[in-house]
SEGU-30106 format. One line per field, with one value per residue: residue in one letter; x, y, z of N, C-alpha, C in turn; residue number from 1. Coordinates in steps of 0.02 Angstrom, whole numbers, padded with zeros to 5 digits. Atoms other than C-alpha are relative to their C-alpha. Example, Ala and Ser with C-alpha at 12.3 -4.5 7.8 and 13.67 -1.06 7.14 Angstrom:
% residues 2
r: (A, S) .
nc1: (00045, -00042) .
nc2: (-00059, -00059) .
nc3: (00000, -00003) .
cac1: (00615, 00684) .
cac2: (-00225, -00053) .
cac3: (00390, 00357) .
cc1: (00045, -00039) .
cc2: (00060, 00055) .
cc3: (00000, 00037) .
k: (1, 2) .
//
This chain:
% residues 111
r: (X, X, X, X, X, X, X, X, X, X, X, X, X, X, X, X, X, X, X, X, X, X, X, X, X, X, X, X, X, X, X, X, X, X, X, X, X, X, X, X, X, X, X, X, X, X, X, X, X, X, X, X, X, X, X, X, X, X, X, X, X, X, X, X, X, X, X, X, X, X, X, X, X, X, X, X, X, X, X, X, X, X, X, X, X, X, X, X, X, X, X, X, X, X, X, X, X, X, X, X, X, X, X, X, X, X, X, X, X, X, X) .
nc1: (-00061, -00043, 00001, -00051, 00042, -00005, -00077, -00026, 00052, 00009, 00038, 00053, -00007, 00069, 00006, 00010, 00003, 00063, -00016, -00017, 00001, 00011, 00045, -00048, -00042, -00061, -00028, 00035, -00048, -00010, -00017, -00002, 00057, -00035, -00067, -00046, 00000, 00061, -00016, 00053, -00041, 00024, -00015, -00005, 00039, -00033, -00044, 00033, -00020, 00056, -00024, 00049, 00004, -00053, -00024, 00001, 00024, 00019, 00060, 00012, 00056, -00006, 00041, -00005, 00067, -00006, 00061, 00077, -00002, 00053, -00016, -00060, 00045, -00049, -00060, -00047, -00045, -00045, -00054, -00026, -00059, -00032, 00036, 00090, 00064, 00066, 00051, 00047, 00056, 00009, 00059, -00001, -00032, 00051, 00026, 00005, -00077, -00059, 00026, -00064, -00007, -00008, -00026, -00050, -00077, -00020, -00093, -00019, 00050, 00007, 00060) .
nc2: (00036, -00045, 00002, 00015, 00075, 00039, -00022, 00051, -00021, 00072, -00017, 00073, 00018, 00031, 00037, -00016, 00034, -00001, 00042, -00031, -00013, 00060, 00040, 00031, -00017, -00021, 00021, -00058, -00040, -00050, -00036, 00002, -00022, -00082, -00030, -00017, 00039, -00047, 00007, 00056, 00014, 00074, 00039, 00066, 00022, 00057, 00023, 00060, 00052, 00062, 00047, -00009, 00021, 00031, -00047, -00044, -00038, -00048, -00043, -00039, -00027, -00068, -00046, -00038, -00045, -00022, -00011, 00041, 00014, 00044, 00026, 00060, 00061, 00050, 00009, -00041, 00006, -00037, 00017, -00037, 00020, 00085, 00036, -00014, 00035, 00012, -00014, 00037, -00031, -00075, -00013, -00083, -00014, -00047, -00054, 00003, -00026, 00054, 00069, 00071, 00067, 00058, 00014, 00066, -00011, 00104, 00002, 00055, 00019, -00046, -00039) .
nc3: (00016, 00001, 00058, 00003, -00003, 00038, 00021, 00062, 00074, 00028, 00062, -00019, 00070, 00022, 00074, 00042, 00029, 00077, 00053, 00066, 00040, 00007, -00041, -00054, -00068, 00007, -00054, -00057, -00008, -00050, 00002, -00056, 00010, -00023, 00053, -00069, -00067, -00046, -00062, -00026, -00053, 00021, -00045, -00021, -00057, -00038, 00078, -00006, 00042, 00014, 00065, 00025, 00057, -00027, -00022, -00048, 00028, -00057, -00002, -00047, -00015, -00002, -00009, 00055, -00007, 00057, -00026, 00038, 00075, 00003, 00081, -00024, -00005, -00003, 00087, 00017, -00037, -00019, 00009, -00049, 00001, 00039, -00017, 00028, -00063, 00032, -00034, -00003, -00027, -00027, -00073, -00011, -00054, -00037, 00012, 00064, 00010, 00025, 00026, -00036, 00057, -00037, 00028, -00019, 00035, -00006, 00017, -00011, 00057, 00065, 00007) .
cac1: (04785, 04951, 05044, 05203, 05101, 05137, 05331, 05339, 05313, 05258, 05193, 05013, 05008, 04845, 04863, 04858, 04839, 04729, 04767, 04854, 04823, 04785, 04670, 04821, 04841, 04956, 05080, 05017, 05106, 05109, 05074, 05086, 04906, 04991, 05159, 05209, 05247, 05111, 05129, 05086, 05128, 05182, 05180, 05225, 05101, 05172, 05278, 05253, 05344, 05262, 05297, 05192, 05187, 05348, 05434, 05492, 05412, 05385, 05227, 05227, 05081, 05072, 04955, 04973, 04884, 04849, 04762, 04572, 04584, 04427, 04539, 04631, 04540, 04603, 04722, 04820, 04982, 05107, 05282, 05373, 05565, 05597, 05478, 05292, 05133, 04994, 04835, 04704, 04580, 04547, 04460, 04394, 04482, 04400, 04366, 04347, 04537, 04631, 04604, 04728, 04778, 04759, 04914, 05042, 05216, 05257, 05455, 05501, 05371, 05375, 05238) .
cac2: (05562, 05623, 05709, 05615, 05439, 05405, 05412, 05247, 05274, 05150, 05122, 05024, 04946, 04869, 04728, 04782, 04693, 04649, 04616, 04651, 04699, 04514, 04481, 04387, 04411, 04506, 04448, 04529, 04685, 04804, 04962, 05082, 05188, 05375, 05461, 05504, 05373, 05381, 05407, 05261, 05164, 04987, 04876, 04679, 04580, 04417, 04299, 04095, 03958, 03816, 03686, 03733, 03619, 03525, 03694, 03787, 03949, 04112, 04191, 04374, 04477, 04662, 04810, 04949, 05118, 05232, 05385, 05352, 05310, 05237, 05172, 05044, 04858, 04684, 04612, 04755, 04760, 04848, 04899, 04944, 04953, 04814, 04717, 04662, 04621, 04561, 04652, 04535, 04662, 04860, 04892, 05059, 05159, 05230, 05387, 05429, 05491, 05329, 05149, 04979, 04868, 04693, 04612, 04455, 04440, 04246, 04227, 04074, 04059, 04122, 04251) .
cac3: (06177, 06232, 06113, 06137, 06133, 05954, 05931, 05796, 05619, 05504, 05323, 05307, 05129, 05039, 04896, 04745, 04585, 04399, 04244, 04098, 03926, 03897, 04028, 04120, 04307, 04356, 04508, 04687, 04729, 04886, 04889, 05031, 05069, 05115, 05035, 05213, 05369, 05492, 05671, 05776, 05945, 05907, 06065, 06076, 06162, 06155, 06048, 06029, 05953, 05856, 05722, 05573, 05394, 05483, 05501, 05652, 05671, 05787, 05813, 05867, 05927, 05907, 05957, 05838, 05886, 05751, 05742, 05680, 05477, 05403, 05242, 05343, 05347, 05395, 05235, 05239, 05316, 05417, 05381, 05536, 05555, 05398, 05480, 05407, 05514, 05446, 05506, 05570, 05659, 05673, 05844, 05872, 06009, 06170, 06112, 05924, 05927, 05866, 05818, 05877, 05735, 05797, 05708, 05681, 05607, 05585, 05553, 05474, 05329, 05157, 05125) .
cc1: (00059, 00050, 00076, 00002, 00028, 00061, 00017, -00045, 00004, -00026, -00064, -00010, -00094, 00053, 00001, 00002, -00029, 00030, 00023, -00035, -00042, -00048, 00038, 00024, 00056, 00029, -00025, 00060, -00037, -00003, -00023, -00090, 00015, 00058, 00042, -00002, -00063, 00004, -00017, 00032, -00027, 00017, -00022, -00006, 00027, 00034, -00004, 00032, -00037, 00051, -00058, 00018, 00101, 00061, 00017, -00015, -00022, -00049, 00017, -00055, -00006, -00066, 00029, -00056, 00017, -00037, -00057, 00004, -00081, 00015, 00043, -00064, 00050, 00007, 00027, 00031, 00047, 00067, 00024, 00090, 00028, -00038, -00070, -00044, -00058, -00058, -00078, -00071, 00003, -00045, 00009, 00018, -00060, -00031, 00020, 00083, 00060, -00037, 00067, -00027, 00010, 00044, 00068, 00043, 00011, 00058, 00004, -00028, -00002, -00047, -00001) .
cc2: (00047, 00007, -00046, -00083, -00036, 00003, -00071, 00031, -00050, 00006, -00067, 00008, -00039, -00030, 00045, -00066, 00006, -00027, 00033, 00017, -00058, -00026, -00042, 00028, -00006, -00029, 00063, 00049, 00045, 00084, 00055, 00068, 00087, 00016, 00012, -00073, 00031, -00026, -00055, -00032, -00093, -00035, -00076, -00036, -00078, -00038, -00095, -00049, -00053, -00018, 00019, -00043, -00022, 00049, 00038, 00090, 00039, 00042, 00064, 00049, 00062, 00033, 00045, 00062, 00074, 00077, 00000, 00017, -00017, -00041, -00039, -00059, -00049, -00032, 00030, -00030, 00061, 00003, 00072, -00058, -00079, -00022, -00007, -00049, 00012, 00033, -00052, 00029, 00085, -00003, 00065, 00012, 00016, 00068, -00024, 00033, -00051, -00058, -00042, -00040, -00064, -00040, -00062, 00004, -00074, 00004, -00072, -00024, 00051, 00037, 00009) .
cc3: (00012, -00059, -00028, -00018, -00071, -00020, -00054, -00067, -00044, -00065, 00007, -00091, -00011, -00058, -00066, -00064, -00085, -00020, -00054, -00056, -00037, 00015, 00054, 00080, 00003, 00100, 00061, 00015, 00056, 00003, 00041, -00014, 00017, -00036, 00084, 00056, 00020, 00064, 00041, 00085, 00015, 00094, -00016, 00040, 00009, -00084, 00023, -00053, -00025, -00063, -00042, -00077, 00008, -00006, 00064, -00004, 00057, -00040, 00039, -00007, -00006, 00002, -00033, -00005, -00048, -00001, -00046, -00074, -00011, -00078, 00021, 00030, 00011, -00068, -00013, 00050, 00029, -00028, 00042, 00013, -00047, 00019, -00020, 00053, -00051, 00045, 00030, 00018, 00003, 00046, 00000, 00079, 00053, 00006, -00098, -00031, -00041, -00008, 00002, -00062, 00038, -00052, 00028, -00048, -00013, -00072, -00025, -00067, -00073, -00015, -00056) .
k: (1, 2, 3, 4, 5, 6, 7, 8, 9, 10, 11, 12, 13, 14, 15, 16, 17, 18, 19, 20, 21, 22, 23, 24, 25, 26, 27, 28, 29, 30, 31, 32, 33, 34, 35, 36, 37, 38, 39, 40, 41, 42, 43, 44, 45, 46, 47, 48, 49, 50, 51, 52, 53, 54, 55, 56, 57, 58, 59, 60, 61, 62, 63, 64, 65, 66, 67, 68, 69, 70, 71, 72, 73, 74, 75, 76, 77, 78, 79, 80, 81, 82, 83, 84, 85, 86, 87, 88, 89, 90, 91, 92, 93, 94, 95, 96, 97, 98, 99, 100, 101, 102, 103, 104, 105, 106, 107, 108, 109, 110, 111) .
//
């Protein structure tokens, strides 16, 4: 990998969650899986309009290369420049050097 390859930095978050004192679930909360950014190289593979639950609504596609974690799964998310992407897939790279987040952003919809 070159070493100039990963110039975006990004935070990758996991769920978090439980329960109170009570036993009462508690509201879902975000929280990120490192203390530092981590290097990465986001590219936008495509983007896609649709009507969804009589809404208008953009789909966009992202590749997201990382280098190799083994504490990053799909349900986490990205957070690059303000922006959040949902992770749908980790594919392992061609060598054991990195790993591509297979990920979607969808503008328009309340999360």
């Amino acid at each position: 990998m070159k070493a100039g390859s990963l110039k975006d930095r990004i935070h990758i978050q996991r769920k978090t969650g439980g329960k109170d004192d009570w036993g009462t679930p508690l509201s879902e909360a975000w929280e990120d899986i490192t203390a530092q950014r981590l290097a990465a190289n986001v590219r936008h593979r495509s983007g896609l309009g649709a009507i969804k639950a009589d809404a208008e609504v953009s789909i966009v596609r992202a590749s997201i290369r990382i280098r190799r974690r083994t504490d990053v799964d799909a349900g986490m998310r990205v957070v690059f420049m303000f922006t959040l992407y949902d992770i749908e897939a980790v594919l392992p790279g061609e060598t054991r050097e990195y790993i591509d987040l297979v990920c979607k952003q969808i503008k328009g919809i309340q999360q």
